[in-house]
C-alpha positions as CSV (number, residue, x, y, z in Angstrom):
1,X,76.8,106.7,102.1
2,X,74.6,104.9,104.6
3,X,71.2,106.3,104.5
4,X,68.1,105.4,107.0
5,X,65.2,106.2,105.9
6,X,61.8,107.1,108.7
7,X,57.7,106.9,108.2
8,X,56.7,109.6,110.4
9,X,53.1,111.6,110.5
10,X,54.8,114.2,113.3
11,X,51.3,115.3,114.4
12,X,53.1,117.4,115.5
13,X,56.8,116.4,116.0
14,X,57.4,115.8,119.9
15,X,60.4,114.6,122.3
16,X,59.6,110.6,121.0
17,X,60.3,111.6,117.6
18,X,63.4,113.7,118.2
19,X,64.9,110.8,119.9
20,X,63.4,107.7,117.3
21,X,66.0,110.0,114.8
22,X,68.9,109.9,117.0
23,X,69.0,106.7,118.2
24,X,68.3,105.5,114.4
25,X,71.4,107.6,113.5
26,X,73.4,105.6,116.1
27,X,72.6,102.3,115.6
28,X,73.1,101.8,111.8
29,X,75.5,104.7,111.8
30,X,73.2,106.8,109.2
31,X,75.1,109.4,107.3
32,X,71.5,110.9,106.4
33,X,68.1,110.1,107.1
34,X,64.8,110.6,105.2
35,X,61.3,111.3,106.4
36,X,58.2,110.0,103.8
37,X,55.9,112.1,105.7
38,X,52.1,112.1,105.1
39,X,51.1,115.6,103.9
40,X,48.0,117.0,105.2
41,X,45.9,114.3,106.0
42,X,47.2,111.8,108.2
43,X,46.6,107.9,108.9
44,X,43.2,108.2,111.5
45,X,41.2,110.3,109.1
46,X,41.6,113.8,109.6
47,X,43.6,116.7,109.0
48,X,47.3,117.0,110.0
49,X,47.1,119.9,112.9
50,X,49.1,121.9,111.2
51,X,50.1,121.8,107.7
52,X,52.8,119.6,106.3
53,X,55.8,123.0,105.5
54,X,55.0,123.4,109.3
55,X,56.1,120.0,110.5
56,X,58.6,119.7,108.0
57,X,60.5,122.2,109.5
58,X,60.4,120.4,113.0
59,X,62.2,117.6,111.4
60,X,64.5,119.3,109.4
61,X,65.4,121.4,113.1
62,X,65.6,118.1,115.3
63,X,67.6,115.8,112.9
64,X,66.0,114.9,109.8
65,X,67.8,116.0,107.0
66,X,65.2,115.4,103.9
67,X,61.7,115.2,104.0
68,X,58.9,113.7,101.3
69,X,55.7,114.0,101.0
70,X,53.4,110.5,101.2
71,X,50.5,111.3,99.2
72,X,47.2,111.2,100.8
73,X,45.5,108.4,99.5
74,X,48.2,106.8,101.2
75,X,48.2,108.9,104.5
76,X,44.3,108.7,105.1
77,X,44.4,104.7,104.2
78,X,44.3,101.5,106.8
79,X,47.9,100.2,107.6
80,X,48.6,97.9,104.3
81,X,48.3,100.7,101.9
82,X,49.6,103.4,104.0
83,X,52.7,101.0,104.8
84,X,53.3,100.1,100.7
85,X,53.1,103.7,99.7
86,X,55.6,104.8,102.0
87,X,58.0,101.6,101.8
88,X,57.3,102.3,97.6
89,X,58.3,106.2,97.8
90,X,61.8,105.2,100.5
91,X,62.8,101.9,98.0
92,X,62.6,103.9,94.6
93,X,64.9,106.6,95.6
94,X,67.3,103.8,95.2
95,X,69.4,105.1,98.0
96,X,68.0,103.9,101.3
97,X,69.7,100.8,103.3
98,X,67.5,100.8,106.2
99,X,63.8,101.5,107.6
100,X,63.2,102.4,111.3
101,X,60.2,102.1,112.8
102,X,58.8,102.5,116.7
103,X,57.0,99.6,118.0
104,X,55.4,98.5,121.2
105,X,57.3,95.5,120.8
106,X,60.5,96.0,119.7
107,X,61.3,92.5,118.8
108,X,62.1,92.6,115.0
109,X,62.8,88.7,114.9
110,X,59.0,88.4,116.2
111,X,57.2,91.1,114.2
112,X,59.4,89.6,111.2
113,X,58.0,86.1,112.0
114,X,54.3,87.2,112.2
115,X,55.0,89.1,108.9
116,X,56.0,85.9,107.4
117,X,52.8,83.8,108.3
118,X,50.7,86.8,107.3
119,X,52.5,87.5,104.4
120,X,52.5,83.8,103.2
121,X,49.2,82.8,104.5
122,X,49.7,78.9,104.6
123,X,46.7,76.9,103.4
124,X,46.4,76.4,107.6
125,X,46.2,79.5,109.2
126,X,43.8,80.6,106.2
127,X,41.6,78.1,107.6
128,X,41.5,79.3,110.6
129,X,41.0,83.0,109.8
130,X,38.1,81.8,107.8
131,X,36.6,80.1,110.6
132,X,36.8,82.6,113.0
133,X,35.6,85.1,110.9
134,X,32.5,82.6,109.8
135,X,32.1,82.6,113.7
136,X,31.4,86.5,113.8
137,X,34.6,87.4,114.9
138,X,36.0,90.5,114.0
139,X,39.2,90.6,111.7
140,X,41.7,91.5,114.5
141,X,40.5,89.1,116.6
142,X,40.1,86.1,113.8
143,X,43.6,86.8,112.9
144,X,44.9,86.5,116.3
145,X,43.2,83.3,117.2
146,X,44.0,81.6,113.6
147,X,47.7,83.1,114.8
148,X,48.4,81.1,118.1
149,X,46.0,78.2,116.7
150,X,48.6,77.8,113.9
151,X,51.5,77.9,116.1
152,X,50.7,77.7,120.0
153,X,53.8,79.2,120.5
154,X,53.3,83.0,119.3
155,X,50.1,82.7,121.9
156,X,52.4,85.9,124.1
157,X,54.0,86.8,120.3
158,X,50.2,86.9,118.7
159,X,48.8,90.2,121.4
160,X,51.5,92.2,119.9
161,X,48.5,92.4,116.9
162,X,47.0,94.4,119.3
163,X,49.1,97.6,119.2
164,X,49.2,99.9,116.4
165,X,52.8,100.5,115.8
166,X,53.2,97.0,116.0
167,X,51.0,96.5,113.4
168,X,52.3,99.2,111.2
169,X,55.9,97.8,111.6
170,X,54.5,94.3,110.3
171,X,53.1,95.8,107.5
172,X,56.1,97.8,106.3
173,X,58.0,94.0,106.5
174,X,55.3,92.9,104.3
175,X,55.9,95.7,101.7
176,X,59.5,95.6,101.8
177,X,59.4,91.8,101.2
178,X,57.2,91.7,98.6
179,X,59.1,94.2,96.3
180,X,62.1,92.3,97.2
181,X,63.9,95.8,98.1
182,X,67.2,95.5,99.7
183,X,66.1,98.0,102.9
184,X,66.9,96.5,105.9
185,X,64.1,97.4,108.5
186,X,64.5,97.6,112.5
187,X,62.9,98.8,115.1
188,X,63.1,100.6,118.2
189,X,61.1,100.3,121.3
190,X,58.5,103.0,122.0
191,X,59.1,104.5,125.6
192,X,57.0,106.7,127.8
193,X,53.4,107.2,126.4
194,X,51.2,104.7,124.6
195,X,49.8,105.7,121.2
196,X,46.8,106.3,121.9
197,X,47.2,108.1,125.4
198,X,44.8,111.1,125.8
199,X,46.5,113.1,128.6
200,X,49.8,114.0,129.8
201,X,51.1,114.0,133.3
202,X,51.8,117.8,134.4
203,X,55.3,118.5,132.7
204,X,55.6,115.5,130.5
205,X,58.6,115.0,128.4
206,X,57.3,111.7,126.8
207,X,53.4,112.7,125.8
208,X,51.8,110.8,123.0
209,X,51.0,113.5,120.0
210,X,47.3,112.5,120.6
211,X,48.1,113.9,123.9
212,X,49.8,116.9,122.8
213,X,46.6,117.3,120.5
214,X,44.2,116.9,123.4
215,X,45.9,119.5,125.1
216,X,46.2,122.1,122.7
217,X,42.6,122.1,122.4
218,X,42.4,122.2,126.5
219,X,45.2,125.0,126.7
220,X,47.5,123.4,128.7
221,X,50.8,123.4,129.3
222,X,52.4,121.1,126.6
223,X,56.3,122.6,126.5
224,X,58.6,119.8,128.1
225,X,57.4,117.6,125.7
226,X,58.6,118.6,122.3
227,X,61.4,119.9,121.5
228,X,62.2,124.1,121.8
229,X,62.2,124.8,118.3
230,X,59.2,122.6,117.6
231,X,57.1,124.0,120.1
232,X,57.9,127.6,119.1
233,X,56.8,126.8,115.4
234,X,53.9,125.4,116.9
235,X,53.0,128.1,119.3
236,X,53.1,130.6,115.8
237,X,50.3,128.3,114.6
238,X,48.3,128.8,117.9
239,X,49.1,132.4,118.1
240,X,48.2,132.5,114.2
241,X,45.1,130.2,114.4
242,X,45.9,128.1,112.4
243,X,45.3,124.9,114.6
244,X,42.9,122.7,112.2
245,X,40.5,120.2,113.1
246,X,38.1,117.4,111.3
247,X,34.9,120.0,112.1
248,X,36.9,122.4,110.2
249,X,35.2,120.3,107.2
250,X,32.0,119.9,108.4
251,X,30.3,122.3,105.7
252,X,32.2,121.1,102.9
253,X,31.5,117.3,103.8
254,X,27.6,117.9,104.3
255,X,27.4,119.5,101.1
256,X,29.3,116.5,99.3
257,X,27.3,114.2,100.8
258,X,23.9,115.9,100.1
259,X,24.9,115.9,96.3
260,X,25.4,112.7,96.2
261,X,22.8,110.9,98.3
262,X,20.6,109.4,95.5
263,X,24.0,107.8,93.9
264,X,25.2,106.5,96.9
265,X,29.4,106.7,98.2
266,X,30.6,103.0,96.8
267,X,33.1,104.5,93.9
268,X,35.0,105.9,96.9
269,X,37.5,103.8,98.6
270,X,36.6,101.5,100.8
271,X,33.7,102.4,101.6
272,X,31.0,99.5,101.5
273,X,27.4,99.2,99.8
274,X,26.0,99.1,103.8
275,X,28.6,101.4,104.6
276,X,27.1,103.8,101.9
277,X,23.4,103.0,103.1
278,X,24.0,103.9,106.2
279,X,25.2,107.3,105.8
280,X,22.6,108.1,103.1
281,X,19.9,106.7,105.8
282,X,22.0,109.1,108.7
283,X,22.3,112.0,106.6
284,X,19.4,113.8,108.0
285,X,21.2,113.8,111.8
286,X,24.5,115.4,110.7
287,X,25.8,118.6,112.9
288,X,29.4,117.9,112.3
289,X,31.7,116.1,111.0
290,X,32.9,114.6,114.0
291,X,29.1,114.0,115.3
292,X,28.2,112.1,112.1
293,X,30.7,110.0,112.7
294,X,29.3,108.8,116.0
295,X,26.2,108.4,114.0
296,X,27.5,106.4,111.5
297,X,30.1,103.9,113.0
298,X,28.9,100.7,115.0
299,X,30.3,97.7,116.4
300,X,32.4,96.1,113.1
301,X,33.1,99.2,112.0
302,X,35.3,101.8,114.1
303,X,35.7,105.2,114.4
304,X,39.3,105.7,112.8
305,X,37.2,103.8,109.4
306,X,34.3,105.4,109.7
307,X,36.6,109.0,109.4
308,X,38.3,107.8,106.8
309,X,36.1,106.9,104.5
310,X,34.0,109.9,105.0
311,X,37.3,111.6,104.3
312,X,37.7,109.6,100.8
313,X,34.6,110.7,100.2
314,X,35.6,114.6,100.8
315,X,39.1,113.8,98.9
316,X,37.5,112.0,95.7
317,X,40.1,109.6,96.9
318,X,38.2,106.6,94.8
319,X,38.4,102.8,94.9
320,X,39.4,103.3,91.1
321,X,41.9,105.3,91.7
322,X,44.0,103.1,94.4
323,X,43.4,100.2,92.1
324,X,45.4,102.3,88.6
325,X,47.9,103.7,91.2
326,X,48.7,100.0,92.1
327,X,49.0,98.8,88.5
328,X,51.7,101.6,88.8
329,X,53.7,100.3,91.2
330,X,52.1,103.3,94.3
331,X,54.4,105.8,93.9
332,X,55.0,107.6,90.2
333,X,56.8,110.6,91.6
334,X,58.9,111.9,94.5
335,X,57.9,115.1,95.9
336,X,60.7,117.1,98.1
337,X,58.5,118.8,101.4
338,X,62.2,120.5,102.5
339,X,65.9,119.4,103.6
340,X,69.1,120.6,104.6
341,X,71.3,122.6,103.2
342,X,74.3,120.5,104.1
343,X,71.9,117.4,102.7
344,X,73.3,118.2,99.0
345,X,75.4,115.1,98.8
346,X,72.7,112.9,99.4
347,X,70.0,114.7,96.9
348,X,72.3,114.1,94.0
349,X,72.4,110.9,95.3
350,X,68.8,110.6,94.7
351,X,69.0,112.1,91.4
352,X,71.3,109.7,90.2
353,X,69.7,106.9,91.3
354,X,66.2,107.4,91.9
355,X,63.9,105.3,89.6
356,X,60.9,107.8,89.3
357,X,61.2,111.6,88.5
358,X,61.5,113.9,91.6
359,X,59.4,117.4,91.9
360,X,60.8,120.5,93.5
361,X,58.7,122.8,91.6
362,X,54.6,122.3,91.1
363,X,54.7,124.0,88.0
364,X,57.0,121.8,86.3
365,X,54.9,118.7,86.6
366,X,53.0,118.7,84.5
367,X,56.1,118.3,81.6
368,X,57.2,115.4,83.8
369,X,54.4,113.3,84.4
370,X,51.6,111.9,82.3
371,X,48.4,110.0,82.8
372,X,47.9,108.5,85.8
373,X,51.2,109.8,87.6
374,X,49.8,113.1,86.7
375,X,46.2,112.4,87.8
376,X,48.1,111.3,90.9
377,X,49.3,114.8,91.3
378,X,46.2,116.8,90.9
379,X,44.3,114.8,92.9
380,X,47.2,115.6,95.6
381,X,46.8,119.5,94.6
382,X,43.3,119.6,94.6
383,X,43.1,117.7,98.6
384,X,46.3,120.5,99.5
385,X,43.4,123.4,98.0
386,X,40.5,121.4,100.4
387,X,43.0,121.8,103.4
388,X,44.0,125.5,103.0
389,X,40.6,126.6,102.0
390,X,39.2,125.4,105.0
391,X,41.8,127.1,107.0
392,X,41.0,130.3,105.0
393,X,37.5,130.3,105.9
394,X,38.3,129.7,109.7
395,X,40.3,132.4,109.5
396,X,39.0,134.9,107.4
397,X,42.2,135.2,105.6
398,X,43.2,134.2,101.6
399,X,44.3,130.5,101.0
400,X,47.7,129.5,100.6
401,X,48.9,129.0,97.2
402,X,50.8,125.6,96.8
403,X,52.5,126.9,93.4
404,X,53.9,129.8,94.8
405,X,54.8,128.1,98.1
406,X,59.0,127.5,98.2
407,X,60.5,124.2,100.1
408,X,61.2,124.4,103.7
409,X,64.8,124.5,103.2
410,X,67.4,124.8,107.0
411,X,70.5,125.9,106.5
């Protein structure tokens, strides 16, 4: 059994995705392939646009056949940790052989060879780094120029830094090489839209999510570039209201920030002493969540980090806790999101060989896990219960029960 295994946000699941699975399939020759998905929160510090049983079905309908859930301290978290909690949750299922990733590059030899230097961090280049950074660089840029001054010859190799998915892939060759896991990761080359592309060309069958985003919230025309099942599960969101955005939170943040003003936000992860002094001293200009932002962020620190700290902060995600849930190797538990019905062979797979207890029911987790796995849990619950109760309140309608929610299982 030859198993591939994906790191996928699908916010939401579009044409890019649908393809990333296929051509995955075809070139190791996959008999299955496994999503660790974030739940929902995702990576740039807001909520998922449509909850995580929602876009787990789009996979499942356009070629995934088993989907996990990455918890949120993980999702919500800069590239490193998001990258070793999902490399963590694929490697102890003890089944996967390879990890796919898009990249603007789509060089694996060079993004394996940056990985390398960055991983080893010869006495050299950490010079360097520290140089530039002593300078008043910022990271990104320090790391670039300690890059080709180390080794003139990634000068073209070192802009690939520049590009998220680049990055990302980088960082899931760091995880998988320091756990020693025997996943082979490659990548394919991202065509059509850039990641961070806002707009779509009229009838685009290559948008960017962000784009797909950006036009939901302009109603416009969005169709050709998912897939037909994936837009109509979509279109039920619309229809239902159940589109959610970061202002969704904007009462709920206020009120956890005004509670906690004259303690300041430094338990929370990675948030900063003058990080934490500067939203205390901004405090009194909030309107919304996505106008404090604005407020808050300045030139070394960016938007994406600013939301995602204010989004530990929301979360109770604590520095604390991603410091115990590292002493425990990042992932205590696999949580099944949905799969395939003909995907059977491959979950008893799992069961036989996974090295960490797998949940398909909420309500028997608690006589599985124990201290911190557990804690792990109900912290995930409890950010699930933030999510829907803000959709109820949008909506005027009761929020959904986890316990009582079943998998997203396709047939």
């Amino acid at each position: 059994m030859i198993v591939n295994g994906i790191v996928g946000e699908y916010n939401p699941f579009h044409n890019g995705h649908k393809a990333h699975i296929e051509q995955s399939k075809k070139i190791t020759g996959a008999d299955y392939t496994v999503i660790a998905m974030s739940g929902n929160y995702v990576q740039r510090g807001a909520p998922a646009v449509v909850d995580k049983y929602v876009r787990t079905k789009m996979a499942l309908e356009n070629g995934a056949d088993l989907v996990l859930e990455l918890p949120t301290c993980y999702s919500t978290a800069s590239a490193e940790y998001f990258a070793g909690g999902a490399v963590a949750l694929l490697d102890k299922l003890g089944v996967v052989n390879y990890l796919s990733f898009g990249s603007e590059c789509g060089d694996i030899e060079t993004l394996q060879h940056i990985a390398s230097i960055l991983l080893e961090e010869p006495p050299e280049f950490s010079e360097y780094m520290q140089r530039y950074l002593r300078e008043g660089y910022t990271y990104p840029l320090a790391r670039n120029n300690a890059l080709i001054q180390y080794e003139t010859s990634l000068y073209d190799a070192a802009r690939v830094l520049e590009s998220p998915n680049n990055i990302l892939g980088i960082e899931y060759i760091k995880a998988i090489a320091r756990r020693h896991s025997v996943i082979t990761p490659f990548t394919i080359k991202r065509q059509g839209s850039n990641y961070h592309d806002r707009y779509m060309a009229d009838n685009a069958e290559t948008a960017s999510a962000q784009a797909i985003r950006e036009a939901i919230t302009l109603e416009t025309d969005f169709s050709n570039s998912m897939p037909e099942s994936a837009f109509n599960d979509l279109f039920d969101e619309i229809e239902n209201k159940n589109i959610m955005d970061l202002d969704d939170f904007s009462q709920m943040l206020y009120y956890k920030l005004l509670q906690e003003k004259n303690i300041g936000y430094t338990s929370y992860f990675d948030v900063s002493t003058a990080l934490s002094d500067r939203i205390s001293n901004k405090l009194g200009s909030f309107t919304s969540f996505k106008n404090f932002i604005e407020e808050v962020k300045s030139r070394d620190r960016t938007y994406t980090r600013i939301s995602r700290c204010l989004l530990h902060i929301l979360l109770d995600i604590t520095q604390r806790d991603l410091e115990c849930y590292k002493l425990i190797d990042f992932i205590p538990y696999v949580r099944i999101l949905g799969f395939r019905k003909d995907a059977e062979p491959l979950l008893s797979e799992i069961k036989q060989h996974s090295k960490i207890p797998i949940i398909t029911k909420l309500a028997d987790a608690s006589g599985i896990l124990y201290s911190e796995p557990y804690k792990m849990f109900r912290n995930e619950i409890k950010a699930n219960e933030i999510y829907y109760s803000a959709r109820a309140i949008k909506n005027n309608t009761p929020a959904k029960n986890e316990f009582s929610t079943p998998l997203v299982i396709i047939k």
